[in-house]
C-alpha positions in Angstrom: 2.2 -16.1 -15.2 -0.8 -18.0 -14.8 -4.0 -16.5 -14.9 -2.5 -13.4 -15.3 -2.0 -12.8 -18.9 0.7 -11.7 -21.5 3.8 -9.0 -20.4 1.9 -5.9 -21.4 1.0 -2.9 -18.5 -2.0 -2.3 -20.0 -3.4 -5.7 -21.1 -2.3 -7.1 -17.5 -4.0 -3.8 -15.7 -7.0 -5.6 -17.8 -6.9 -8.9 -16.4 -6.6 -7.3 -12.7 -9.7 -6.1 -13.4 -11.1 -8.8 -14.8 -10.0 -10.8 -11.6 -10.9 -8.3 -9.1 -14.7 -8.5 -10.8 -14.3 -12.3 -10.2 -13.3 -11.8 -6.6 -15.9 -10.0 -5.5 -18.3 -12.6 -7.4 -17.5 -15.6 -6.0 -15.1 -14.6 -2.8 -12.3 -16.9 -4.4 -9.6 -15.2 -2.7 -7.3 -17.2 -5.4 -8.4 -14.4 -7.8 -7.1 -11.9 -5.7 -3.8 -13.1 -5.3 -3.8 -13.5 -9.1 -5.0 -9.8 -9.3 -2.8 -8.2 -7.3 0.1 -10.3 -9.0 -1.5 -8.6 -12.2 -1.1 -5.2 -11.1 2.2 -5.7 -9.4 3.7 -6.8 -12.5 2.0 -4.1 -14.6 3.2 -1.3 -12.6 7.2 -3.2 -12.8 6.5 -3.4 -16.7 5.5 0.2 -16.9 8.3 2.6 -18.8 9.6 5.8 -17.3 7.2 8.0 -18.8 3.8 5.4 -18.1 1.5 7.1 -16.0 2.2 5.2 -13.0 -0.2 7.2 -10.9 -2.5 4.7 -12.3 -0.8 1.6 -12.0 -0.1 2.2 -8.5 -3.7 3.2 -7.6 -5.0 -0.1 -9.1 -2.3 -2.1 -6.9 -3.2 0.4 -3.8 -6.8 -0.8 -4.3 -6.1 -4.5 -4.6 -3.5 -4.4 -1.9 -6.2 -2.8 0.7 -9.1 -5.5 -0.2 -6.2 -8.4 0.3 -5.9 -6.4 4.1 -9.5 -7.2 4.2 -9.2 -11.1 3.9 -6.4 -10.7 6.3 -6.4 -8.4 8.6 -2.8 -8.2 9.0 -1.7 -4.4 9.7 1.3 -5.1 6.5 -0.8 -5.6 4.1 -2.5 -2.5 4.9 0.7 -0.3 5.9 1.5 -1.5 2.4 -1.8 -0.6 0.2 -1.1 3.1 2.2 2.1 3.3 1.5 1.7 2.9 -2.8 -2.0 4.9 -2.6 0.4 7.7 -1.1 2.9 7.2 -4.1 -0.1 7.6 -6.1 -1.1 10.6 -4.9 2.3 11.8 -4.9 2.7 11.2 -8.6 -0.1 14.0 -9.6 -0.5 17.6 -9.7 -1.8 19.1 -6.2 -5.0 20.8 -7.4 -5.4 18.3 -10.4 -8.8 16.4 -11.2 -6.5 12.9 -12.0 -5.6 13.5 -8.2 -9.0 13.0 -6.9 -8.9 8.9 -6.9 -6.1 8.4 -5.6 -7.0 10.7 -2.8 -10.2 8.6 -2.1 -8.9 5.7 -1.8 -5.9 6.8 0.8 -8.7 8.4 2.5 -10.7 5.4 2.9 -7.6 3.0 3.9 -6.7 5.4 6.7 -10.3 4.5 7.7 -9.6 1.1 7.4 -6.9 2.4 10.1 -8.9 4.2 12.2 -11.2 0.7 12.4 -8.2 -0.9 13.5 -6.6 1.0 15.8 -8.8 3.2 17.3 -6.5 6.6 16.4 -9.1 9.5 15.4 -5.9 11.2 13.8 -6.0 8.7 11.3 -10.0 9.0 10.5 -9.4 13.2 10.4 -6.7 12.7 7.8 -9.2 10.8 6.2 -11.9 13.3 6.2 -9.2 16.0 5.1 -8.5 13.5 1.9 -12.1 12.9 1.0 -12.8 16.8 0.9 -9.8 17.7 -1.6 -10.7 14.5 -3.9 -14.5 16.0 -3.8 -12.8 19.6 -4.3 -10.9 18.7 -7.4 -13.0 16.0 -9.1 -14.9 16.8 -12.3 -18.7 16.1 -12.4 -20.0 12.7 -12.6 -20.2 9.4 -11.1 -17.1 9.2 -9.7 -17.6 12.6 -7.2 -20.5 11.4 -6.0 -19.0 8.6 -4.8 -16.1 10.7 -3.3 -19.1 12.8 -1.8 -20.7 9.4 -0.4 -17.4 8.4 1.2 -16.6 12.4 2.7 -20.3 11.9 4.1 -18.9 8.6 5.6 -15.8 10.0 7.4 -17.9 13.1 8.9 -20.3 10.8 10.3 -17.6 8.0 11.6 -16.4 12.0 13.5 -19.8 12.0 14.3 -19.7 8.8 16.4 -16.4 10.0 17.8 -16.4 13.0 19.1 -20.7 13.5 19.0 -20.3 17.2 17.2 -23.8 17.4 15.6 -22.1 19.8 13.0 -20.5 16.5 11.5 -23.4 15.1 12.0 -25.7 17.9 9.8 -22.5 17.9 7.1 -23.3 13.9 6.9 -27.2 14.0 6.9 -26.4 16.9 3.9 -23.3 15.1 1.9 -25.3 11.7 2.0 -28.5 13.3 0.7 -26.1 14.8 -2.0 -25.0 11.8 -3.4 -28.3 9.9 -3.3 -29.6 13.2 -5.2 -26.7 12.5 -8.1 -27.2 9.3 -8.4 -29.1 7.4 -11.3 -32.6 5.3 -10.2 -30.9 2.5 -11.9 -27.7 2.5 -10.3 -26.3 -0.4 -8.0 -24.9 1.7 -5.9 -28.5 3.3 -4.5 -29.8 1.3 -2.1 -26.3 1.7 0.1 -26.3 5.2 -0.6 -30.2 5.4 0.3 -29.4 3.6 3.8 -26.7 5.3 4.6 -28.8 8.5 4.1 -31.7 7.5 6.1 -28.9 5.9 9.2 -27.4 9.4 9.8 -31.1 10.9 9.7 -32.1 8.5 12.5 -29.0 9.9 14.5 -30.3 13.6 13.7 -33.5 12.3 15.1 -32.3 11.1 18.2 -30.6 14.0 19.0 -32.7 16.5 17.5 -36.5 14.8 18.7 -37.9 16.2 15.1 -40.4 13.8 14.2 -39.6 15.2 10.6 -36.5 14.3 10.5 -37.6 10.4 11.4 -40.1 10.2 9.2 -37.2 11.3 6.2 -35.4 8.5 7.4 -38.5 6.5 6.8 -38.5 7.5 3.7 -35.1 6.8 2.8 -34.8 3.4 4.4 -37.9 2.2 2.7 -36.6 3.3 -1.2 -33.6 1.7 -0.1 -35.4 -1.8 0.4 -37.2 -0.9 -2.6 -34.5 -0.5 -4.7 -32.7 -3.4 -3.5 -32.5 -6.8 -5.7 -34.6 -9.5 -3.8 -30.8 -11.7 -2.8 -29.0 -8.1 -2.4 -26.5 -9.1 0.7 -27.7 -6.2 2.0 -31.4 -5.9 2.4 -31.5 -8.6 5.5 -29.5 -5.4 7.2 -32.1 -2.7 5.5 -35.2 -5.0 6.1 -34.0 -4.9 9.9 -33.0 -1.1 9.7 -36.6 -0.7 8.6 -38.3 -2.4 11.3 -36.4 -0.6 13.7 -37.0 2.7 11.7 -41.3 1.8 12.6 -40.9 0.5 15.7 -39.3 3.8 16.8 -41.9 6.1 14.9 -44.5 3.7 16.2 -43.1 4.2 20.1 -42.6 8.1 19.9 -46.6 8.4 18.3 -47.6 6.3 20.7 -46.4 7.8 23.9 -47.8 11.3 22.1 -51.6 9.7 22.3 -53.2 10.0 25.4 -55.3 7.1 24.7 -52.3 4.9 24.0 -50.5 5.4 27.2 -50.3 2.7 29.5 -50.6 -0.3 27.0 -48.1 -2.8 27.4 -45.1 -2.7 25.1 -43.4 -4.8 23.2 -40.0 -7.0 25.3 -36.8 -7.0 22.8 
């Protein structure tokens, strides 16, 4: 199979990975075909007593970013449909269980995104808590507690219940708390942080709670490489962030009143 490698699970698993990592390099969606060809042969090679659970996660993952270069509702009815086999295939209760979990929960957002049905974003919620319930410590469940802080806040934005709102604020500020100076995955976890803070603010009026969203927003630029594809979005989310803490100080000051604003 070409670019695929030899007829070995494990040593095919590897060059899934391998072309997964070029994928989401360079956007050559030809390395995702070959990766998902990768894991779909792997999981056919595996014996009886492989631990599929893995194989069938790795394909469950693949399948749901090949949904995301498509958009076609099969490809996605089909990542669910082998992350739920995955699940199925461990231990209710079991650490091994909590990926798996994760990654159903977030392709039922995926879902959600498309079609609008909050029972699909609830399941997803109700995932994300038992993979953050049964995960061990470490890197993994704080990503697991970054995504459960996603889902409560997507609730948030549904239904407006400021208790998902507070469980966000709290789970995002959790993860950013776990998670190394050094790590990649800071800056997105820092903007997500200070996002749901803004929200607090808006509904809340603390100018506390604004200026922690300041705070968060700014380390997130900071920590963000120079040609990040995200800091245009936090560099905006910034300036947004001031303008609003410059509007609500201003209209405090007597002396200020009256001054023309700014036209956006």
């Amino acid at each position: 199979m070409c670019g695929v490698g030899p007829e070995d699970p494990d040593q095919l698993t590897e060059s899934g990975h391998e072309l997964l990592e070029r994928y989401e390099l360079d956007g050559d969606a030809e390395n995702l075909r070959w990766a998902r060809a990768a894991y779909e042969r792997a999981l056919l090679l595996a014996g009886p007593s492989a631990d599929r659970s893995v194989y069938l996660n790795n394909l469950g993952g693949c399948l749901r970013l090949v949904y995301e270069e498509s958009r076609d509702l099969a490809d996605l009815a089909e990542a669910m449909a082998v992350q739920e086999a995955a699940v199925n295939q461990r231990k209710p209760g079991s650490a091994e269980r909590a990926m798996p979990l994760d990654n159903l929960g977030l392709a039922l957002r995926d879902l959600y995104a498309a079609t609008g049905d909050v029972a699909h974003l609830r399941r997803a919620a109700r995932l994300h808590e038992e993979a953050v319930a049964t995960a061990a410590e470490g890197p993994d469940r704080t990503l697991y507690v970054n995504n459960l802080g996603g889902a409560r806040w997507e609730l948030y934005k549904y239904a407006g219940d400021r208790a998902d709102l507070e469980e966000a604020v709290a789970l995002f500020d959790q993860a950013v708390r776990a998670t190394p100076a050094d790590s990649t995955d800071l800056p997105m976890r820092l903007a997500n942080l200070a996002a749901s803070l803004r929200d607090s603010f808006l509904e809340t009026g603390d100018m506390a709670v604004l200026d922690r969203a300041l705070t968060a927003v700014r380390d997130a630029v900071g920590s963000s490489p120079a040609g990040a594809a995200d800091r245009p979005r936090q560099l905006s989310f910034l300036g947004v962030t001031l303008f609003e803490r410059y509007r609500r100080t201003s209209s405090a000051d007597p002396q200020r009143r009256g001054r023309p604003g700014l036209v956006c």
